[in-house]
N, C-alpha and C positions, 0 to 999 in steps of 0.2 A: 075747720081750718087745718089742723093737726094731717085728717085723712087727705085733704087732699096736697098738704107738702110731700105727704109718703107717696103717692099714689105716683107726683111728679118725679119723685125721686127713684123709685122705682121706674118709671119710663126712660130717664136719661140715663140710667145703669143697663138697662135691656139692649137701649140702642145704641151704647158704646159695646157691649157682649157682641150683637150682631154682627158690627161694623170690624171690630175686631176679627171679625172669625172670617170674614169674608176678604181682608184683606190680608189675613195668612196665609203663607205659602199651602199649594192642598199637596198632598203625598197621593205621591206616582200610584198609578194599578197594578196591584198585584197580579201576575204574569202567571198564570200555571206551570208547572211547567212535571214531568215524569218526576213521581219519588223514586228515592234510591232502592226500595224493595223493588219497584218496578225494574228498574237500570240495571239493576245489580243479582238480580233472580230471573233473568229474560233470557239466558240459552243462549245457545249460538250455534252457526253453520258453518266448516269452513273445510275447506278441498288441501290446505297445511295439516301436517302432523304439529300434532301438539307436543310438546319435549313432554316424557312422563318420567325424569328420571328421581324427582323428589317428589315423593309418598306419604300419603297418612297411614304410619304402618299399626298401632295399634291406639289404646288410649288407657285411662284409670277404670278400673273395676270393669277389665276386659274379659273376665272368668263369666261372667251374666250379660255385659251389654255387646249388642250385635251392632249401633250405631250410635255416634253422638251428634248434639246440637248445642246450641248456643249456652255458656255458660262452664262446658263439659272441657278437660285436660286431654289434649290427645296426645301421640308422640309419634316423630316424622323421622325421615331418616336422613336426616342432613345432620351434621353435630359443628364441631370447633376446624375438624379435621374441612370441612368445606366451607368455612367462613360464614357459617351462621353467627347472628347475633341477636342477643335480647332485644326487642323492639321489634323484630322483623316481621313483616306483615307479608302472608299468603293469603292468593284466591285458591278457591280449590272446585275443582270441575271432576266430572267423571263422561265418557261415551253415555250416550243415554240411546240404547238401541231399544227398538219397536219389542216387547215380547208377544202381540197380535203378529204382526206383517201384515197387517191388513189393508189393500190396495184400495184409498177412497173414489180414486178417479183414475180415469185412464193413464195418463202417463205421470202419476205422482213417483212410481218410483224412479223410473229413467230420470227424474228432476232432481229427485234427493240424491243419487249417485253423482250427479253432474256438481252439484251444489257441497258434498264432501261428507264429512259426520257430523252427524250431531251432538252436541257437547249440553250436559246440564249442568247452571251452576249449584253448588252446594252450601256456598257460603264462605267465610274470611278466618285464617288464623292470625293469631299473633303470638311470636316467642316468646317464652317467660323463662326460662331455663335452658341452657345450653352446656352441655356432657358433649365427652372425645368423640363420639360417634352419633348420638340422637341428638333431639331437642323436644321439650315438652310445650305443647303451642295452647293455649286458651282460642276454644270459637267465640269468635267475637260477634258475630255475626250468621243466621243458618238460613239458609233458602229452604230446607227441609231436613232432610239429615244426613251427616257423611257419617265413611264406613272404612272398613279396611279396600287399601290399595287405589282410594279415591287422591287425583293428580292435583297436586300442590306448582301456581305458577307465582312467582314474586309478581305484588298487588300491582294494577295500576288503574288508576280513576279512571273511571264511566263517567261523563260528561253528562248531563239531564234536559235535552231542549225544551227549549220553552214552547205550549203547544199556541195553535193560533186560537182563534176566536170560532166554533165551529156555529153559533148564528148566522154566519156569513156561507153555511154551506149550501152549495148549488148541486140540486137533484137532477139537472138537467146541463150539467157541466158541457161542453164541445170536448173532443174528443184532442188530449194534450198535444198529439203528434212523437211526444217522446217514449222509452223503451216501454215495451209490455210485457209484464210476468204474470205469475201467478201467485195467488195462497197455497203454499205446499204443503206446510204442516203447520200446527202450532204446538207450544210448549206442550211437555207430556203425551204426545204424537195426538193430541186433539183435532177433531176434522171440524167441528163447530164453534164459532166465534162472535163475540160479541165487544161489548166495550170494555176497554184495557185487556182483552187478551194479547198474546203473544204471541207469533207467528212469524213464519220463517217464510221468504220470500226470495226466488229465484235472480236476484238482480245484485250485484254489488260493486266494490271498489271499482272493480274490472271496468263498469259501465257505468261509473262518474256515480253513482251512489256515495252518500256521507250522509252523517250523525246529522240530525236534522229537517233532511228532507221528507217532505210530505208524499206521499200515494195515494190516489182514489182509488178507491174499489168498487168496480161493475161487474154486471152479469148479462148475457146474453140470451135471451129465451129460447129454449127449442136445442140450444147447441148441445143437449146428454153429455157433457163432459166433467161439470161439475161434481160436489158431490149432494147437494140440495135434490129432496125429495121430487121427484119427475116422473112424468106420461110422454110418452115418442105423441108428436103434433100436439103437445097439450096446448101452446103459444097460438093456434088458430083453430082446434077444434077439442071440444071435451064432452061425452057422451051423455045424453041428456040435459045437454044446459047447452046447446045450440054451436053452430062452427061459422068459422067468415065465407065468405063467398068466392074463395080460392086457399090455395097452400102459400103459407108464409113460412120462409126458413130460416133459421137463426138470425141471418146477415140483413135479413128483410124490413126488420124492427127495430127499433131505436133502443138502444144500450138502456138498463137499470142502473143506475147511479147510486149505488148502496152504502159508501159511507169511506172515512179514510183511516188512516194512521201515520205516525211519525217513526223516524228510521233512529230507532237506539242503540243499533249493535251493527257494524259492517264488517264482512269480509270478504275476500275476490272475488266469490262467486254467489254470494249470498246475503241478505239484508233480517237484522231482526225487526221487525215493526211494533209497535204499539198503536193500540186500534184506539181512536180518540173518539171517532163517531162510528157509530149504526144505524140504521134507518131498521132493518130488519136483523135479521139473524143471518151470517155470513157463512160460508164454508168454503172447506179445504179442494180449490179447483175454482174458485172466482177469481177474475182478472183483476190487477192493476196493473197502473201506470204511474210516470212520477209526472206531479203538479209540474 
């Protein structure tokens, strides 16, 4: 008798638990969206001069160390005399030129010229001490490492879009109608891409680009422009493993639909992207376009 009151009683506790749970509010999905290493370590492009007139000029135990990172006391050359103050927070960027020069694709460099310099970020200061002429800043944050004469701009947030749902991605997308660039370069002048790399992308402010926006990335077979391993006619014939039954030339074939990214960094002539999806392995001289 005993077991079976438990047994009942245990039942009507289960299905008050259930009923309970089902008729609680459920909590929203969690939204992806770019981390701030990503947002905030992604380079940039841009055809402005960047003001370099506040410097990381040297740091603590500058007799041995060649560069510092997060944790480490540097010292900038702003002081009281230019209205620094404790608390003040720097990004800090430097030029980040090619030491290769290495041309991946036909007109990568006429793009990067049109498109300005490229900028790497380094990381974030912040003042803890302020002297007539310097100030000593704590990295509060390092992309990699800064160094003497690396350009200090006052902080401002990088926003983090939220990414979409890339299940829903179409390998066989139509063809958007809107502006078409290219993959120029990516972060660290990298010609191969994949997911979450960074890459710098010929389109921007200028041509209604924003933080946000999506791009797909295609490829064209046969067009030798990219920088992806290729054979002149390999798209309709390849030696020992048989050919079509006429010449098809890049225009002939229906577009590779290889994968997108979202736009994290704008500027007039240029877009930073983050690569959400790949189907394949991407490179520096594949098409997009914006969704």
């Amino acid at each position: 008798m005993r077991a079976r009151i438990a047994a009942l009683c245990l039942s009507v506790f289960l299905g008050a638990a259930m009923s309970s749970a089902q008729n609680a509010p459920q909590a929203a999905p969690v939204i992806p969206q770019a981390d701030f290493s990503a947002v905030n370590c992604s380079g940039f492009v841009t055809d402005q001069r960047v003001p370099d007139d506040i410097q990381l000029v040297s740091g603590e135990q500058s007799n041995y160390k060649l560069s510092w990172a997060r944790g480490d006391y540097v010292y900038i050359n702003r002081g009281q005399d230019k209205g620094v103050r404790v608390g003040d927070r720097f990004s800090v960027v430097r030029p980040d030129e090619d030491p290769t020069n290495v041309q991946w694709f036909k007109w990568q460099d006429k793009l990067m010229r049109a498109m300005g310099t490229a900028y790497l970020d380094a990381g974030q200061l912040q003042v803890v001490n302020v002297q007539p002429k310097v100030s000593v800043a704590e990295v509060i944050f390092s992309c990699g490492y800064m160094q003497r004469g690396d350009i200090l701009r006052p902080y401002q947030d990088r926003p983090a879009p939220p990414f979409k749902d890339s299940t829903g991605f179409d390998h066989f997308a139509p063809i958007s109608g809107k502006h078409v660039a290219m993959l120029v370069k990516g972060k660290d002048h990298s010609s191969s891409y994949g997911k979450y790399s960074s890459v710098y992308v010929n389109l921007g402010s200028n041509q209604g680009v924003k933080v946000g926006d999506y791009f797909r990335i295609f490829r064209y077979q046969g067009s030798m422009a990219e920088t992806v391993p290729q054979m002149k006619g390999y798209q309709y014939t390849m030696y020992g493993f048989g050919s079509a039954p006429k010449r098809y030339e890049w225009n002939d074939l229906p577009r590779e639909v290889l994968g997108e990214g979202i736009v994290i960094n704008v500027s007039r002539n240029s877009s930073t992207i983050l690569i959400t999806y790949s189907s394949i392995a991407l490179y520096a001289g594949d098409y997009v376009e914006i969704e």
